[in-house]
Backbone bond lengths (Angstrom), bond angles and torsions (degrees), N, CA, C in turn:
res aa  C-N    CA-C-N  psi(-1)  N-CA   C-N-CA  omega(-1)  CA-C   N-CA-C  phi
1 X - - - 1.453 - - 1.516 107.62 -
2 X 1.550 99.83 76.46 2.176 97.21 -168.20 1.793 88.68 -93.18
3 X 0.858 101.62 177.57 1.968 118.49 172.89 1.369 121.93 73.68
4 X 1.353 106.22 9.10 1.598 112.43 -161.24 1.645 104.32 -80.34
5 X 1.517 126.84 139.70 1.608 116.62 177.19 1.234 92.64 -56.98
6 X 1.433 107.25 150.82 1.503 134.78 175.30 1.101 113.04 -134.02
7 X 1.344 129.10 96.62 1.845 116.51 177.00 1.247 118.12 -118.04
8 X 1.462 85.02 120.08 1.641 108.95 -163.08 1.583 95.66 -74.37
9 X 1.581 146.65 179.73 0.941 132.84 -140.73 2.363 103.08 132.34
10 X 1.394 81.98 114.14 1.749 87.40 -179.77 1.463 98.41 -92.48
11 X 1.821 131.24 135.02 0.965 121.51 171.95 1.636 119.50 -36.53
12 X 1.622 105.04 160.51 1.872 100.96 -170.71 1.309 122.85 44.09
13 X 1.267 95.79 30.29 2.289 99.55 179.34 1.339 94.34 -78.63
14 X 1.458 114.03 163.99 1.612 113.94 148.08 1.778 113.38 -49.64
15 X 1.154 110.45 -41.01 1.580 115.98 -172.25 1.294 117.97 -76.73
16 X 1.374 116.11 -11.39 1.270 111.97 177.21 1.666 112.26 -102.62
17 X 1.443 114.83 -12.64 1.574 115.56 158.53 1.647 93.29 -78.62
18 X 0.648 134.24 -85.28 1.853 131.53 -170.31 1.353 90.74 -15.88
19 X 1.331 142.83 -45.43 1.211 100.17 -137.84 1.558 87.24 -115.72
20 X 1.267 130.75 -7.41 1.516 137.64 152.46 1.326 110.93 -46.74
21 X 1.267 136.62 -32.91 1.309 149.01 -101.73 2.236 75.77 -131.24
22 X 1.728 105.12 -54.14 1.062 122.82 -174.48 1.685 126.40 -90.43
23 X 0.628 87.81 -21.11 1.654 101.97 -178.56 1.568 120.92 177.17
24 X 1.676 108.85 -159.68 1.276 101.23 -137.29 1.775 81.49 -118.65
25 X 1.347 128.83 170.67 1.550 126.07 166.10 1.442 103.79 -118.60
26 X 1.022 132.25 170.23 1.576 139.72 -154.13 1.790 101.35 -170.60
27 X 1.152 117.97 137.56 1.360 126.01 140.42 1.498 125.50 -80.96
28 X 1.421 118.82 124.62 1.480 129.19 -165.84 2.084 94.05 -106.66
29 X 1.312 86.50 127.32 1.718 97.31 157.22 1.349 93.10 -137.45
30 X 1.982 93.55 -171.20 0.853 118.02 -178.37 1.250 124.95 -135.00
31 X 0.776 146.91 168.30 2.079 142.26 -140.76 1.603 115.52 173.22
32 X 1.421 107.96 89.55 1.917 108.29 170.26 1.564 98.49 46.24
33 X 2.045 106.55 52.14 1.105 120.53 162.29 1.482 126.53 59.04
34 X 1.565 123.67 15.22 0.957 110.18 155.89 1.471 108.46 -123.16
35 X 1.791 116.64 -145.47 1.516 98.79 -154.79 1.685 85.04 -132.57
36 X 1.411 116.16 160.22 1.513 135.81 -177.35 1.483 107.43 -139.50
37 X 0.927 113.29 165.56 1.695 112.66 141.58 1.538 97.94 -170.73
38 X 1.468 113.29 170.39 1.524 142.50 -140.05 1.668 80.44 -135.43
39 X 1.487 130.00 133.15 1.250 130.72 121.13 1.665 137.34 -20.54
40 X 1.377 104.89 98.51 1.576 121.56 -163.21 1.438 100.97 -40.66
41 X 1.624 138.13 -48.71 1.096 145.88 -162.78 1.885 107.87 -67.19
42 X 1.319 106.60 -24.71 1.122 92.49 171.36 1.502 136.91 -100.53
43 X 1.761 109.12 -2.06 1.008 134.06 172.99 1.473 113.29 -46.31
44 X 1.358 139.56 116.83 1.426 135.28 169.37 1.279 115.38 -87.43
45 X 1.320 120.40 -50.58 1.102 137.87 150.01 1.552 145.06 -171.75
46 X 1.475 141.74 -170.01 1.457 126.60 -156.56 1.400 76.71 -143.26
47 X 1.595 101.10 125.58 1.590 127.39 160.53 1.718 120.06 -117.29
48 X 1.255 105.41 153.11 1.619 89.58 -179.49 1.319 104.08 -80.34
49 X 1.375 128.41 -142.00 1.116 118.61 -133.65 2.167 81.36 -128.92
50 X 1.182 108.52 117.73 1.732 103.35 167.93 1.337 97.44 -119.22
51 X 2.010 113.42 174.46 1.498 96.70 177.68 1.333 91.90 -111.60
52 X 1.183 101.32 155.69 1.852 134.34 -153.09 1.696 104.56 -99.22
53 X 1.463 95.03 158.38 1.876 93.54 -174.20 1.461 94.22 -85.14
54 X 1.353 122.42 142.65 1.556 135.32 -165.54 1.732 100.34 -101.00
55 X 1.343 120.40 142.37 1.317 116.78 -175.54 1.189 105.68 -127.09
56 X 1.437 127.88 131.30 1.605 127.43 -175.64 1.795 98.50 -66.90
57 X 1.398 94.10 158.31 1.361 108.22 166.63 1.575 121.68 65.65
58 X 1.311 124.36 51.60 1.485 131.13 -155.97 1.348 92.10 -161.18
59 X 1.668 105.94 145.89 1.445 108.53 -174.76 1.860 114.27 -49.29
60 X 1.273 136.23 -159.45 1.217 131.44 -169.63 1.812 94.40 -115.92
61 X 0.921 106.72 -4.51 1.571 129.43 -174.87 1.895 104.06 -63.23
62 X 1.505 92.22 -54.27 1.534 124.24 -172.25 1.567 95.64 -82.14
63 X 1.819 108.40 96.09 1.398 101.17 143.97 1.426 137.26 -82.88
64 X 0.846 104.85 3.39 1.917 116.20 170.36 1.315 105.31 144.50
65 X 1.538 91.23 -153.89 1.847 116.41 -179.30 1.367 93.85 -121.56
66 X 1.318 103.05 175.45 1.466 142.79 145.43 0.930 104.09 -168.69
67 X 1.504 91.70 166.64 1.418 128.00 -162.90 1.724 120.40 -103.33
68 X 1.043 131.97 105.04 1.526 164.50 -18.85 1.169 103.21 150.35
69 X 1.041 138.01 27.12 2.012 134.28 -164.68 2.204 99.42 68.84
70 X 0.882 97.57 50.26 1.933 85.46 -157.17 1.224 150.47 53.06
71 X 2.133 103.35 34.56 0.751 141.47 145.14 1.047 131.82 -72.24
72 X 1.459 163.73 101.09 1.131 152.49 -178.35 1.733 103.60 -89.43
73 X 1.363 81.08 148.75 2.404 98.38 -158.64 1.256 92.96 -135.07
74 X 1.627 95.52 116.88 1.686 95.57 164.57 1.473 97.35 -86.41
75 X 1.909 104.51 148.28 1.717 104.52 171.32 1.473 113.78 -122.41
76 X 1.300 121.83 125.16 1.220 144.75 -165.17 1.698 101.09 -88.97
77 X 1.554 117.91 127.14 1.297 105.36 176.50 1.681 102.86 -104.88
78 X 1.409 118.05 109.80 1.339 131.88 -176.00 1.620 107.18 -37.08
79 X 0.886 118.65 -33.58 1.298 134.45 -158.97 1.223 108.69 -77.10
80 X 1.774 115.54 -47.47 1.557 101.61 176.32 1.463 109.80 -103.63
81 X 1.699 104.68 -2.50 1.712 87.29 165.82 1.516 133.55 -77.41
82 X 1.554 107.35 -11.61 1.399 134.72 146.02 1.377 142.93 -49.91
83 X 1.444 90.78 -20.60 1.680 110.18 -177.07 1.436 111.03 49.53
84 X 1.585 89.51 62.32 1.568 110.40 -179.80 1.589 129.72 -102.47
85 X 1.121 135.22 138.96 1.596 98.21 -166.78 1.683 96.52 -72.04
86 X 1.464 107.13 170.81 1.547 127.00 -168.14 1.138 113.77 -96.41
87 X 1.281 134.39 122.82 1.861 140.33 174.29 1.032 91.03 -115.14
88 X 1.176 104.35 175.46 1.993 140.84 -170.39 1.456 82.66 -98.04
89 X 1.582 94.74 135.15 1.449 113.85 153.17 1.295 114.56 -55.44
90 X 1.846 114.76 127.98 1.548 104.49 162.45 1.380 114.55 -131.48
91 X 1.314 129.99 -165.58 1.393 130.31 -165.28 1.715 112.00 -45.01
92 X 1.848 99.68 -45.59 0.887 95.98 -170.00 1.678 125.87 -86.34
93 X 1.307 122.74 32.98 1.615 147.56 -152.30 0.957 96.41 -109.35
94 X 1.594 135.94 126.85 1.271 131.76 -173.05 1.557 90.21 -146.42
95 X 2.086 96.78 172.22 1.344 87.49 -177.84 1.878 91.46 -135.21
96 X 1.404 96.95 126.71 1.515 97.77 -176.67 1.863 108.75 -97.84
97 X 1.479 91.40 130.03 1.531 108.00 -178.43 1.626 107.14 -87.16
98 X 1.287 106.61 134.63 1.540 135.37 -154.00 1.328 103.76 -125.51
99 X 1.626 118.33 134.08 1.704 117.30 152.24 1.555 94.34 -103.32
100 X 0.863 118.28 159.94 1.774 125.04 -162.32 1.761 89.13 -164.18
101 X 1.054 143.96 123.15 1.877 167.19 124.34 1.587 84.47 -31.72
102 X 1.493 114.74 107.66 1.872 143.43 132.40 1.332 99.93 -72.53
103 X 1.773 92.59 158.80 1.324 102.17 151.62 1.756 134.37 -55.98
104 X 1.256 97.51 -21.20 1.580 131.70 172.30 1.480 102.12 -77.61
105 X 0.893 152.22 -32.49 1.514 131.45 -179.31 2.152 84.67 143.70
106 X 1.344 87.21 -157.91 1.233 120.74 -177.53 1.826 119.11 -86.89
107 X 1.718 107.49 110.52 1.771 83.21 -153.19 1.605 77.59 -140.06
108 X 1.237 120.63 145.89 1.736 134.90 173.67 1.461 115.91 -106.38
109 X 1.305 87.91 110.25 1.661 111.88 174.02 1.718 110.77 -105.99
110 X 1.868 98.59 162.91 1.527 90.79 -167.20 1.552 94.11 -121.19
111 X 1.257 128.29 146.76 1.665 126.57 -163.37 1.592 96.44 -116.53
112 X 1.109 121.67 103.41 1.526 112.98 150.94 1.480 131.84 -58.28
113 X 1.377 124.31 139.37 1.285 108.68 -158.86 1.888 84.99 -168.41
114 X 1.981 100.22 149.86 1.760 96.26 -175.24 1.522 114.40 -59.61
115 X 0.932 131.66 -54.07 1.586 137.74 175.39 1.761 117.19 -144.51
116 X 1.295 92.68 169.85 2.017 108.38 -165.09 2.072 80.30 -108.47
117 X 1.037 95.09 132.22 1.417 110.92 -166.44 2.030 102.74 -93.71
118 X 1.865 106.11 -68.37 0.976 125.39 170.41 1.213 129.70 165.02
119 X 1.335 126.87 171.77 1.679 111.54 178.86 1.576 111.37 -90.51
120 X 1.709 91.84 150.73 1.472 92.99 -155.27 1.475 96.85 -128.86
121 X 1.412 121.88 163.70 1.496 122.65 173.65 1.486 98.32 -104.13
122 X 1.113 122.53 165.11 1.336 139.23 162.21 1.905 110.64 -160.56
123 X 1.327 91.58 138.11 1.715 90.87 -176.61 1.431 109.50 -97.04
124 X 1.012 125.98 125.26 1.746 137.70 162.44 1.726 102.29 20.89
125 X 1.686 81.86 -72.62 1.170 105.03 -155.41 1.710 121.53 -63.67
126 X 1.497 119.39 -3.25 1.308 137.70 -162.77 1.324 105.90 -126.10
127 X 1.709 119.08 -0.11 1.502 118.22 145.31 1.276 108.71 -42.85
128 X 1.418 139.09 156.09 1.870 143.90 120.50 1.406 105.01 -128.97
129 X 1.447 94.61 140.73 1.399 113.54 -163.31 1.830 94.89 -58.15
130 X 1.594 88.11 172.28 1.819 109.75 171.98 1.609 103.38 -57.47
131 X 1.309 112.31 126.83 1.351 103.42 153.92 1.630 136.13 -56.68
132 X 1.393 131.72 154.32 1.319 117.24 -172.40 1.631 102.49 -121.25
133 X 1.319 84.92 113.56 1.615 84.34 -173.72 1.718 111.30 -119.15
134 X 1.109 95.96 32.67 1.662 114.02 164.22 1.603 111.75 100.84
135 X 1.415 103.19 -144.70 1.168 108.34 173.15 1.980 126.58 -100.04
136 X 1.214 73.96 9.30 1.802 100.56 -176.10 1.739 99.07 -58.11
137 X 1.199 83.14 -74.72 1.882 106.19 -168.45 1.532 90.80 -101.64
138 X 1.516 77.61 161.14 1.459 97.90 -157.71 1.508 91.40 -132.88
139 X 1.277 125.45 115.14 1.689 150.74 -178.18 1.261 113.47 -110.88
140 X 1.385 127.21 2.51 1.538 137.37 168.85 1.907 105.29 -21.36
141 X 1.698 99.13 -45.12 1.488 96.50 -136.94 1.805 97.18 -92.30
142 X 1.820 100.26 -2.53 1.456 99.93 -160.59 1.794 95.89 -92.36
143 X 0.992 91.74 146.73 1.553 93.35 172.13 1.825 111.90 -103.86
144 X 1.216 115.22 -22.31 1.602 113.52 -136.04 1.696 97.83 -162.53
145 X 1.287 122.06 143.29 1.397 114.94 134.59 1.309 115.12 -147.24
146 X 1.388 103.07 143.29 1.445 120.91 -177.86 1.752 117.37 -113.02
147 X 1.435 112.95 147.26 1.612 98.48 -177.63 1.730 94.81 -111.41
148 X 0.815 110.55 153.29 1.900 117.45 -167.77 2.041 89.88 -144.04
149 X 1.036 111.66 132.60 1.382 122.77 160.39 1.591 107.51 45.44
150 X 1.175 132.41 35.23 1.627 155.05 -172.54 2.005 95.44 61.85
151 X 1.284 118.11 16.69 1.300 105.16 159.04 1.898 133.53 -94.24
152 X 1.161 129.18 131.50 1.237 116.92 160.96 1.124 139.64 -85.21
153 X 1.603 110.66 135.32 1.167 120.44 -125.91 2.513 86.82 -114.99
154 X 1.267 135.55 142.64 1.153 96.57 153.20 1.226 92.85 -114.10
155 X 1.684 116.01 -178.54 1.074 132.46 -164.24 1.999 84.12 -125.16
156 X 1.104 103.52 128.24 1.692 117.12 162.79 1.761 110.48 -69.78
157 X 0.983 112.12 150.67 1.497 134.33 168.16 1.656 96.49 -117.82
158 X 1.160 116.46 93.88 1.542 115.34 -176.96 1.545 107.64 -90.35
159 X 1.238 108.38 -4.62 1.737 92.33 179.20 1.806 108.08 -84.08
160 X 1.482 112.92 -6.46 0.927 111.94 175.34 1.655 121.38 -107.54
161 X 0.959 101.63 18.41 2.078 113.02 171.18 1.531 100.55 -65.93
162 X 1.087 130.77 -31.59 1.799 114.14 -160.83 2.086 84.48 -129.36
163 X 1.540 91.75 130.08 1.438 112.04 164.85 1.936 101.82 -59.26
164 X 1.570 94.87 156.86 1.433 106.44 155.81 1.950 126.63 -45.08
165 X 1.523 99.21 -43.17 1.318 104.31 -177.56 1.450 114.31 -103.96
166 X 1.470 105.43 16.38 1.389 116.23 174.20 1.321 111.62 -107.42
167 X 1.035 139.91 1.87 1.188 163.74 -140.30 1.466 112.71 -140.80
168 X 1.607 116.41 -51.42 1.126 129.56 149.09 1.688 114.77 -41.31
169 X 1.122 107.78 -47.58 1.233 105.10 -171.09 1.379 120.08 -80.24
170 X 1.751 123.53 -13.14 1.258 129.52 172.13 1.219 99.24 -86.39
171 X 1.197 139.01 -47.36 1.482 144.77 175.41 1.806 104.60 -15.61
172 X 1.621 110.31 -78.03 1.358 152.10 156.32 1.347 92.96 -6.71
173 X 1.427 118.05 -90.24 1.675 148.43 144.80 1.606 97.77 25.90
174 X 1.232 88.28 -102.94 1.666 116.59 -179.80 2.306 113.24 -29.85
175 X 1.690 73.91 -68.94 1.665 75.46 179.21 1.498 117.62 -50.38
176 X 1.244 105.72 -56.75 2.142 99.44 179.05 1.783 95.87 -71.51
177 X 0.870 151.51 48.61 1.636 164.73 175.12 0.869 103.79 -137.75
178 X 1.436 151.54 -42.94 1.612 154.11 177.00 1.198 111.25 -94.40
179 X 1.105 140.79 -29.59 1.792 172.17 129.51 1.768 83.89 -3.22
């Protein structure tokens, strides 16, 4: 994803109210070659890729936790919650840390995904919604799409990556993990 606006900008710049002022910032990856990005504001942070403690009984989605400053992070591999085909982690495989709104409150998950592309602008106004293409496909997870440099771009709805009873089940997770 090369050519994408990038506006660089030191927190509290003049340029970074301008451009609040104008639109929206986004983190851009990339995923079984096409392009995503996550809302910059919710980004906690981007780690490369370590392997994670594995927890019985959790969708196949959920490769585990780690531990987070003494946080424990469930990590979601985008890829098969997408029903994507599956590659080997490689150098360039990272795992981006997420606050995402449960029915439970406010809970940080970490998204594996092939590479962190860059931060991107997009204006309000150059959102269009998910297409609805029935009950075939399933667009639950898209929030948005934007076209940037004749590419399409989607935009995630991350509060909706983990079901009600999936959620339940990290809940569960965590407590016998701190236990």
């Amino acid at each position: 994803m090369r050519n994408l606006a990038v506006t660089e900008s030191s927190p509290g710049s003049p340029a970074q109210a301008d451009h609040f002022a104008s639109g929206l910032q986004f983190l851009a990856f990339e995923l079984a070659n096409e392009h995503y990005a996550v809302d910059i504001l919710r980004v906690v942070e981007i780690r490369g890729w370590t392997p994670v403690t594995a927890i019985p009984n959790t969708p196949s989605f959920i490769k585990g936790v780690l531990n987070l400053r003494g946080t424990i992070v469930p990590i979601l591999d985008l890829r098969e919650r997408f029903h994507l085909e599956a590659r080997p982690y490689t150098q360039t495989t990272v795992v981006i840390v997420v606050s995402i709104q449960t029915e439970t409150g406010q809970k940080v998950v970490g998204m594996v995904v092939d590479a962190v592309s860059c931060v991107m602008d997009i204006m309000e106004k150059d959102i269009k919604p998910a297409p609805d293409f029935g009950t075939s496909i399933h667009t639950e997870f898209i929030k948005g799409l934007a076209t940037t440099d004749a590419q399409m771009v989607m935009l995630l709805d991350l509060d909706r990556m983990l079901s009600g009873s999936e959620t339940q089940q990290l809940n569960t997770v965590n407590k016998e993990s701190i236990e």
